[in-house]
Every structure is written in structure tokens, then in C-alpha cells.
N, C-alpha and C positions, 0 to 999 in steps of 0.2 A: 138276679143278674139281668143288664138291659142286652135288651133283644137287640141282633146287631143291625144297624144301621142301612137302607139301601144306599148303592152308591149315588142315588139321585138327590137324599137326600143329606148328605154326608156332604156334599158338594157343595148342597144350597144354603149350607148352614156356614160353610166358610166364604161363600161369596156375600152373604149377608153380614157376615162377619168383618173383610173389609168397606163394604160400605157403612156400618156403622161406625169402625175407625176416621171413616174419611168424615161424616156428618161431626163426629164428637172430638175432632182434631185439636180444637181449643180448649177443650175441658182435659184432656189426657195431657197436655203442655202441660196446664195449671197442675195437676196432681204432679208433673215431673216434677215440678218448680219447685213442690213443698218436699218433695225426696232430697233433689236439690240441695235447699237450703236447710235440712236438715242435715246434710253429710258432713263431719267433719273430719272425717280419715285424711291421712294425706299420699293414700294408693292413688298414684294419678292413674294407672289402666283402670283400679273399680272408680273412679270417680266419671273416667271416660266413658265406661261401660254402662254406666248411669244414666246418664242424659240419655234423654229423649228430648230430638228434635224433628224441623221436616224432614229432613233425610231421612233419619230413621223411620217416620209416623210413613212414609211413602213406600221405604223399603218392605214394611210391615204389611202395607194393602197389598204390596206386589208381588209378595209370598203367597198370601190367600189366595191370590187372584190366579195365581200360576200352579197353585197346589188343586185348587179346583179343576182345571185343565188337565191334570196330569192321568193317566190310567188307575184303574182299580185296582191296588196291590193286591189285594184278597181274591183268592180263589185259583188262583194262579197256576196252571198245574206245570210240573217239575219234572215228572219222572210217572212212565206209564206203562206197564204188562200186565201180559194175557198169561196166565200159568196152565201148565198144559192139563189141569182140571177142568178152564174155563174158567174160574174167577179172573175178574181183573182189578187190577189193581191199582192207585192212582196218587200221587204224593200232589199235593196243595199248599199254595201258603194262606196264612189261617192268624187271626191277629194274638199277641201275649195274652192279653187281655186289659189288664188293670198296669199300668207306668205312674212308677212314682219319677216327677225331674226336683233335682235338688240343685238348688242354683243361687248365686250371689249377683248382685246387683243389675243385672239384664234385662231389661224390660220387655224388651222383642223376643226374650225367650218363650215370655208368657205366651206371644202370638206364634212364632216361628216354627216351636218345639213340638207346644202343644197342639198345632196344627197337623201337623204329619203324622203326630201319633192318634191325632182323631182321623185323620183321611185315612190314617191305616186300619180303623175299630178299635182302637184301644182308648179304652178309659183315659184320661189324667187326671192325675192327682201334683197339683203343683206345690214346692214350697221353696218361697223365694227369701230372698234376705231382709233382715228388718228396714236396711236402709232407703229399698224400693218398696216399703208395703206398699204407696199411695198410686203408685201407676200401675202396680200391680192387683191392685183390690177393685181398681178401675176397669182394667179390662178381663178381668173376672167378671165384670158385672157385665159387658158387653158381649164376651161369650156367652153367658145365659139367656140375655136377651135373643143372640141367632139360637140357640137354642129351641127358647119357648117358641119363637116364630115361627118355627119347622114343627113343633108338638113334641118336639125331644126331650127326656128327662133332660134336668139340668145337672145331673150329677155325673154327666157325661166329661165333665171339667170340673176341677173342685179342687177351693184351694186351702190349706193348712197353713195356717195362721200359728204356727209352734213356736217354742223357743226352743232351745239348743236340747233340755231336759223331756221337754216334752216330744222332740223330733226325736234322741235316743230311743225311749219308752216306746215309739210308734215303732221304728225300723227291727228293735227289737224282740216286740210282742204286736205287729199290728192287728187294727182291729177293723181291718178289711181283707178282702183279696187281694192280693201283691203281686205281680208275675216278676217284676223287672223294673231295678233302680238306676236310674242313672244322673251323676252327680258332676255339675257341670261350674267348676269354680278354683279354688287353687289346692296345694298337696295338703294341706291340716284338712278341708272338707273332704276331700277324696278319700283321705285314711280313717278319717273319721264316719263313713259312711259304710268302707268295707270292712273295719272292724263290728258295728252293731249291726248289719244286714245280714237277714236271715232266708233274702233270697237272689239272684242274678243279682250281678253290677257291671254295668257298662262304664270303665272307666274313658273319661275323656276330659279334655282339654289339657295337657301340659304341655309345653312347646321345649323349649330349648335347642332351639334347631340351627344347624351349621351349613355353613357355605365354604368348600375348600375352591378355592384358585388352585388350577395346575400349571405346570408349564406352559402346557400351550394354548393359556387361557388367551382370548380377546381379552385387552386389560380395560378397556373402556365400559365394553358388557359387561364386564366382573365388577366394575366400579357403579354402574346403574344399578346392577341385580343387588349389591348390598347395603345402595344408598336405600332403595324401594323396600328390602325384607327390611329393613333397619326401621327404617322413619313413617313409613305411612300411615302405621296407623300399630304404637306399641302397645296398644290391650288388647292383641288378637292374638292366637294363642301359635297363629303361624309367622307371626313376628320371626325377625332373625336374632340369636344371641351370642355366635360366636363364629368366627371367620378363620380360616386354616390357610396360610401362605404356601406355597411349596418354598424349601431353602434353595432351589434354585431358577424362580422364576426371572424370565432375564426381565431388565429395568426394574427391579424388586424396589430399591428407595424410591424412583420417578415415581412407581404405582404409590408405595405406601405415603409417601408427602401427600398425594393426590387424595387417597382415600382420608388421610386425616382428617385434611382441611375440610374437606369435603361434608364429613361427619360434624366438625366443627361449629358449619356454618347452620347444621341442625340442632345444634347445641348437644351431642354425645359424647358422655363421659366414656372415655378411651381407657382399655386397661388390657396390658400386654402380658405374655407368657415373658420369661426369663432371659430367651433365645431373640427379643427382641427388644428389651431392655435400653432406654436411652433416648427412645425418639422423641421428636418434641409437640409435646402433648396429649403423652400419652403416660399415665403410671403403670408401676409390674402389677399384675395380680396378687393380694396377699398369701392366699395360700390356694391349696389345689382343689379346694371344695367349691371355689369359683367355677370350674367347668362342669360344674349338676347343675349351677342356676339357672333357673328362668328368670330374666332379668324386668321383665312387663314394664318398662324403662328405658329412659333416657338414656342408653347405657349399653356395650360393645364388646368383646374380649377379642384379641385378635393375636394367633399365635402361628407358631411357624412349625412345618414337618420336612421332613426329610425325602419323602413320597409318599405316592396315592396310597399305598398297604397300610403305611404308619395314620394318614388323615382317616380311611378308613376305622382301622383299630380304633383310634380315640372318641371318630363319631359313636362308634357301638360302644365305647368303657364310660363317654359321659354323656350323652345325647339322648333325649325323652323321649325317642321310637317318633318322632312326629315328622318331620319333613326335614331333608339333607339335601344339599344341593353340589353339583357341579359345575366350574366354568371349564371349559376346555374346548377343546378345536379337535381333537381327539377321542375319533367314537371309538375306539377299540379302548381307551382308558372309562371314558362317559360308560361303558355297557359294563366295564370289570365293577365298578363303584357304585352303578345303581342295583345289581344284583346280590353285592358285599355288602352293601348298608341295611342296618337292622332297622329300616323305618316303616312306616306307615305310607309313605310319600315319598318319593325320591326323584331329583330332578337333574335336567341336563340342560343349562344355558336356559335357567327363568328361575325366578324369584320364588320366594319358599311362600311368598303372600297370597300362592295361586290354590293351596290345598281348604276348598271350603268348598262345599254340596253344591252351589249354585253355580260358582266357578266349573265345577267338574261335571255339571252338564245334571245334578240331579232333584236339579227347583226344587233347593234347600235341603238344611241339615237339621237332623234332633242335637246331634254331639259330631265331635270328631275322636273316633276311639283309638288309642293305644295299646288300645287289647288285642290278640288275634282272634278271640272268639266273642260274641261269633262272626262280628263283621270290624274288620281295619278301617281306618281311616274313617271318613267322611262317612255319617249315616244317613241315607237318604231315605225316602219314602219308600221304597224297595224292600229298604232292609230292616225296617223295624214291622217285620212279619215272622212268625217259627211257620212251623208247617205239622200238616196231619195228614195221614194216610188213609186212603180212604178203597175202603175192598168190597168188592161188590160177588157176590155169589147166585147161586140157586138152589141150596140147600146143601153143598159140598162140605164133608168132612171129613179127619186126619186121622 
């Protein structure tokens, strides 16, 4: 087992780690280039997900760079007494150990993920999708390098090269230490991961996340916050997929013509619940299995309720625990609906696009989890720590 890490040197391995991104910025392009033109799915969010550009190569130094800076999650103490023997007693957080990340076409997950869980001590173990091996194999190679530079095993990051047969067999029967999977991609890998996993799974990334308009919503704020969760950026997993009208919002057609066009001019396939059937440019939904999609898409559902209780209800009957949102002018309804919503995230007058680590103040995420245990939402460098107790005596016994 490797000896863990000081935080001095845990540090200097990811600041060397973005400046070797930055010196090999043109070779990591060219490895995107050939993932690239090898892709020929037509998921435009994995295709989105794919690229690597400057944006991205810059976001990636800016992660390391600010993961460096951040404090030592280890050793952390939590919880501390003196028992009236005199032992005392001390609870600490203390890293998993070994993370496996299971992940589809992300290239910055290689950097992002695996970053926080080495700043936290933990091993990784990466295995990404065939279609990014070549940017991936890439900066495996450059995390070895800050590695060796620091005198660190390089098996501190290590990546499995599997296929689907050989990923089972490993999740299975692995033939390492495992503490904790987390599998970062759409609902076949996730079930696919907690069916053969024979230890923790941190479930995370499925969005399908809703926006109800109330009565007394601002209709222009209602009309930004849906263009923004909608459009900016639809392979992120806090995209918006489905929009809840109240039946009796006043100017209801004024808004909705607005919102159409609106959508329109983004190019978004509009598809309406029953109760709103006829608009122009918009088709009904086929059937009710519509409101579980995540749409990672061009693509919209926009339906109508009777009230807050009933938009409630439906966020919890069809919505992937990920982020809900509220417009309204009305904190007494905004405080009923973020404490009834069964999400991970719940919002009042802002966009569902805000739920991600760095946004929330926690220089970056491993995942964003749907689970409640052990940690909701957004995983920060915080939270990818367990803890151990640590008792201290003078020869006391029971």
C-alpha cells in the first residue's frame, strides 16, 4: 500500500501537473483531434463532452491550480471527548483509499476528478470510454510525469484500458483494493456499474431537472432562467428538461408565445403535455414516459399544473433528484417548494445551470451525486474523505 502523501507534496504534484498541461497544450489538442475524428455517434452532449479545446485545456490548469490552494481535507477533526476515564477520543477524516471513476467521453474528468481524489489521498484508478482513449492516455501520461518529478509511485493514478467484458470481470472479482466507485455517464453505465459492483457506488450525473413558473413569477426572469438552464450548454447534467406552467399564471399565452419563439430561435424541439396542446410550434408529448427523460438535447417538455402542490408532486413522481427550480415573487410559496422538493439542489429565481462544485464555492467536483449518502449534490474536495476515530488512552480498561 503507498504511503500517504504529505500535503506539501500532494500540492506540488498538481501544480506541476497544470503546468505541464499548459507546456503540452498542442499535443493534447492533436490526441483530442484523433478522439475527435474518430467519433461517430450522433449524442451531440457525448460528442460535446468530447472536445477538448482552449477553454477547456485552461479550465483544466485552473482546477489544479486552485485545487492546490485549497486546504488539507485529511486529518480533519470532526468530533472530540474526554471520557470520564480520561481517554480521549477524536473522530478525523482519513481518505477511502483506492477510487475507481468510470466515466464516458470527458476528458477533463481525467484532470478534474482525478485531481480531488488525489488532493484527498486517494488512489485512482481511471477507466474512461473508448471513444476518448487518446486524450485520455495522454494525460495519464502527464500525470505520471508530475508524479515521477515529486518521487511518487506512479500508480497513484492508473488507467484501465478495459472493454465492457473485462470492466465487468474487474468490478466483479477486482484484483486490487477498491474502497469506492463512482460512475460518471448516462443510466445503462450507472446500472450497469451497480449491478456488478461489489463495493460503494457513488451514483451521479442524471439531470432531468424542472423549472415551475408560479403565479407570481417575474415572467421575463422566468423567461431568462429557462432560455439559460435550456441552452447553454445541453451535455451538462444541470441542463433544464422540463418546465411546469401554473394554469393560472396571468399573461400565460403573452409568456408562452414568448417562450417559444424564444426557444425557437435556439433551435429547441418544443413538446407539450396535453393541457397545452395546440400551440404553434410546439407537439404533445407521445406518451408519459416523456417526463423520466433526460433530454442532453436540443429538446424541451413544457406542461401545465394547477398549483405549487401538484408542480411539486410531479417534480418528485418524474425528476432525477438533481436540481428544481422556482420562479416566483413569493417567499412564502419559494420556502413551501424548496423544502417539498425531493432534489439534490433546489432553487429560487436562478437557473438549475448554477449546481456544479466550482459554482458552489467548492474549487471543483469528483461527481454530482443523486444519492443521499454519503454526500448529495456536488462532491467537493471536502467530501471525498470517510473518517476514523482515533482514542487515545494510558492503559485504561472496560
Amino acid at each position: 500500500m503507498n504511503k500517504q502523501l504529505d500535503i506539501k507534496v500532494r500540492n506540488a504534484v498538481l501544480t506541476t501537473m497544470a503546468r505541464l498541461i499548459s507546456i503540452e497544450k498542442s499535443a493534447l489538442l492533436s490526441a483530442n483531434k484523433m478522439d475527435m475524428d474518430g467519433y461517430e455517434g450522433a449524442d451531440l452532449a457525448m460528442g460535446d463532452r468530447l472536445k477538448v479545446d482552449d477553454i477547456k485545456v485552461a479550465s483544466m490548469i485552473s482546477a489544479l491550480e486552485k485545487l492546490a490552494k485549497e486546504p488539507d481535507p485529511l486529518g480533519v477533526e470532526r468530533f472530540s471527548f474526554t471520557h470520564e476515564n480520561g481517554i480521549k477520543v477524536s473522530n478525523k477524516t482519513a481518505p477511502f483509499g483506492t477510487i475507481l471513476i468510470i466515466y464516458e467521453s470527458r476528458p477533463d474528468v481525467t484532470i478534474e476528478a482525478a485531481g480531488i481524489a488525489f488532493k484527498s489521498g486517494n488512489k485512482i484508478l481511471l477507466k474512461g470510454g473508448k471513444e476518448s482513449v487518446h486524450s485520455n492516455l495522454f494525460l495519464v501520461n502527464l500525470w505520471h510525469k508530475a508524479l515521477e518529478e515529486h518521487d511518487c509511485p506512479k500508480d497513484w493514478v492508473t488507467y484501465l484500458e478495459f472493454d465492457r467484458t473485462q470492466t465487468q470481470a474487474f468490478l466483479e472479482n477486482p484484483t486490487q483494493k477498491l474502497d469506492l466507485i463512482v460512475p460518471r455517464g448516462g443510466e445503462k453505465l450507472i446500472a450497469f456499474v451497480k449491478e456488478h459492483a461489489t463495493c460503494p457506488v457513488i451514483v451521479s450525473g442524471r439531470g432531468n431537472n424542472f423549472t415551475y413558473v408560479d403565479t407570481d413569477a417575474d415572467l421575463q426572469m422566468a423567461l431568462d432562467i429557462i432560455i439559460n438552464g435550456k441552452t447553454s450548454k445541453i451535455s451538462a447534467c444541470n441542463a433544464l428538461d422540463k418546465v411546469l406552467i401554473s394554469r393560472d399564471l396571468p399573461r400565460k399565452q403573452e409568456f408562452l408565445q414568448h417562450l417559444i419563439q424564444s426557444l425557437k430561435k435556439h433551435k429547441v424541439e418544443i413538446l407539450t403535455d396535453a393541457k397545452l396542446e395546440g400551440l404553434e410550434g410546439t407537439f404533445v408529448m407521445p406518451d408519459v414516459q416523456v417526463w423520466y427523460e433526460e433530454f442532453l438535447d436540443y429538446k424541451i417538455l413544457i406542461g401545465q399544473v394547477p398549483d405549487l402542490e401538484e408542480a411539486v408532486r410531479t417534480i418528485n413522481t418524474y425528476g432525477g433528484g438533481h436540481s428544481a427550480v422556482i420562479v416566483t415573487n413569493n417567499e412564502e410559496k419559494a420556502e413551501a417548494f424548496m423544502t417539498s422538493v425531493d432534489s439534490a439542489a433546489v432553487y429560487h429565481n436562478a437557473s438549475s445551470r448554477f449546481t456544479d462544485g466550482g459554482e458552489f464555492g467548492l474549487g471543483g467536483e469528483l461527481a454530482i451525486s443523486t444519492d443521499k449518502l454519503h454526500q448529495r449534490g456536488p462532491i467537493g474536495l471536502q467530501h471525498l474523505v470517510t473518517n476514523k476515530w482515533y482514542v487515545k488512552g494510558n492503559g485504561q480498561v472496560r
